[in-house]
NUPANU-440127 format. One record per residue (C-alpha): residue number from 1; x negated, y negated, z. Coordinates in steps of 0.2 Angstrom, whole numbers, plus 5000, padded with zeros to 4 digits. Layout:
// NUPANU-440127
@i: NUM&X: X&Y: Y&Z: Z;
...
//
This chain:
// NUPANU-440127
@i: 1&X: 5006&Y: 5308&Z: 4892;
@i: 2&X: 5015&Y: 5289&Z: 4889;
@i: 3&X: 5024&Y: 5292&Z: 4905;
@i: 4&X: 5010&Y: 5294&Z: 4915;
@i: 5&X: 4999&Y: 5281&Z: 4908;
@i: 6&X: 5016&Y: 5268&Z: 4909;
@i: 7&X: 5017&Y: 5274&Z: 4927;
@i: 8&X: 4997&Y: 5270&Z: 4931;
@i: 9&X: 4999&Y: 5252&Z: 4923;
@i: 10&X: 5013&Y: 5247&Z: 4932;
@i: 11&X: 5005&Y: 5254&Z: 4946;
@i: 12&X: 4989&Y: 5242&Z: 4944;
@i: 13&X: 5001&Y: 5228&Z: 4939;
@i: 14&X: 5007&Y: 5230&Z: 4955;
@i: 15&X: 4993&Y: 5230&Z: 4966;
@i: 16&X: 4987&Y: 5214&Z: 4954;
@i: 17&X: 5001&Y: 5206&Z: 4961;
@i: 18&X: 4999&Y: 5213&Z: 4977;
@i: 19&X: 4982&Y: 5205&Z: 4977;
@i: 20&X: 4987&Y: 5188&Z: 4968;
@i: 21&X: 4998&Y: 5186&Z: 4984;
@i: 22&X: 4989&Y: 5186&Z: 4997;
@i: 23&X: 4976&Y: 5174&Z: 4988;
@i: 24&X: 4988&Y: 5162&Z: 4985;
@i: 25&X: 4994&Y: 5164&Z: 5005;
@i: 26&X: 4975&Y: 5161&Z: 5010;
@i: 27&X: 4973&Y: 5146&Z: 4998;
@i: 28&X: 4989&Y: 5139&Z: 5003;
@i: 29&X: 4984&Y: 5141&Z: 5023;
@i: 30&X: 4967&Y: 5134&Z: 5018;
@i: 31&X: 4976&Y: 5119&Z: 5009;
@i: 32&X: 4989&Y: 5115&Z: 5027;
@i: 33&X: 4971&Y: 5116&Z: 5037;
@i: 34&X: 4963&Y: 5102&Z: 5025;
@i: 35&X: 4978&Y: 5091&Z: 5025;
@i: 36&X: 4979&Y: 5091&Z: 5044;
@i: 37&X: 4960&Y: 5086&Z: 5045;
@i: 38&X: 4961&Y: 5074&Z: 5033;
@i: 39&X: 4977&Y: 5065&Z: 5044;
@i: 40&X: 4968&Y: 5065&Z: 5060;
@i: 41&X: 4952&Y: 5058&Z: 5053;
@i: 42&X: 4964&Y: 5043&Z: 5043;
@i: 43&X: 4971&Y: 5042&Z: 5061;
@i: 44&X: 4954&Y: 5039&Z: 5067;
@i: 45&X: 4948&Y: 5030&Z: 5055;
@i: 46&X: 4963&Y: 5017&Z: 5056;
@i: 47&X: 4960&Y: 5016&Z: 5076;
@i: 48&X: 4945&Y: 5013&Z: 5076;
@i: 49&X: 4945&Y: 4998&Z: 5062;
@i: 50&X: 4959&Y: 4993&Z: 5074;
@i: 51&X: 4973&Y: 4997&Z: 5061;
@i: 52&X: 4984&Y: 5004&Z: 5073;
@i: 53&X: 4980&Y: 5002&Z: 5090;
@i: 54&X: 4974&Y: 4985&Z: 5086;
@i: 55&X: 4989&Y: 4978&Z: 5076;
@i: 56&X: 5003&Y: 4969&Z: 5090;
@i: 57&X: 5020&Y: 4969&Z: 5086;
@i: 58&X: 5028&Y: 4952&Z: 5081;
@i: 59&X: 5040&Y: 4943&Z: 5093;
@i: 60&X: 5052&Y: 4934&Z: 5085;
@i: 61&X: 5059&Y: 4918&Z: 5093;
@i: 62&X: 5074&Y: 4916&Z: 5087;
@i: 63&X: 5089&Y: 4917&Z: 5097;
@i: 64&X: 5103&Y: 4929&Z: 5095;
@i: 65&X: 5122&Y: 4922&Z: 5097;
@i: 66&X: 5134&Y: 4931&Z: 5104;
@i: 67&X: 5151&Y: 4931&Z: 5101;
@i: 68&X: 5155&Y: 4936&Z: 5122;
@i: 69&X: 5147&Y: 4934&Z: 5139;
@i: 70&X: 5137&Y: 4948&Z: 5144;
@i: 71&X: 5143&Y: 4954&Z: 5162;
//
């Protein structure tokens, strides 16, 4: 009688495992999906306060020296 209960535990354990994973898939999927939103909408965000789009690139006016003529 101790063998079959053992086997019907471990046979529940199993599907409680079997169960736990796929939670944790769906929780992680639903995690990658809200990260995602949340970058486009901080791209957004930051284009439309001109953040990124906005912001212009500084020229510098110092001269190079070269050691050679470029042909």
């Amino acid at each position: 009688m101790g063998a079959v209960f053992s086997c019907i535990r471990d046979l529940f354990r199993s599907i409680g495992a079997c169960i736990m994973g796929v939670i944790n898939a769906i929780a992680t999927g639903i995690k990658v999906v809200i990260n995602g939103i949340v970058s486009v909408l901080g791209v957004l965000v930051s284009c439309l306060t001109c953040g990124y789009v906005g912001r212009r690139r500084r020229t510098s006016t110092r001269m190079h020296n070269r050691s050679r003529p470029v042909y």
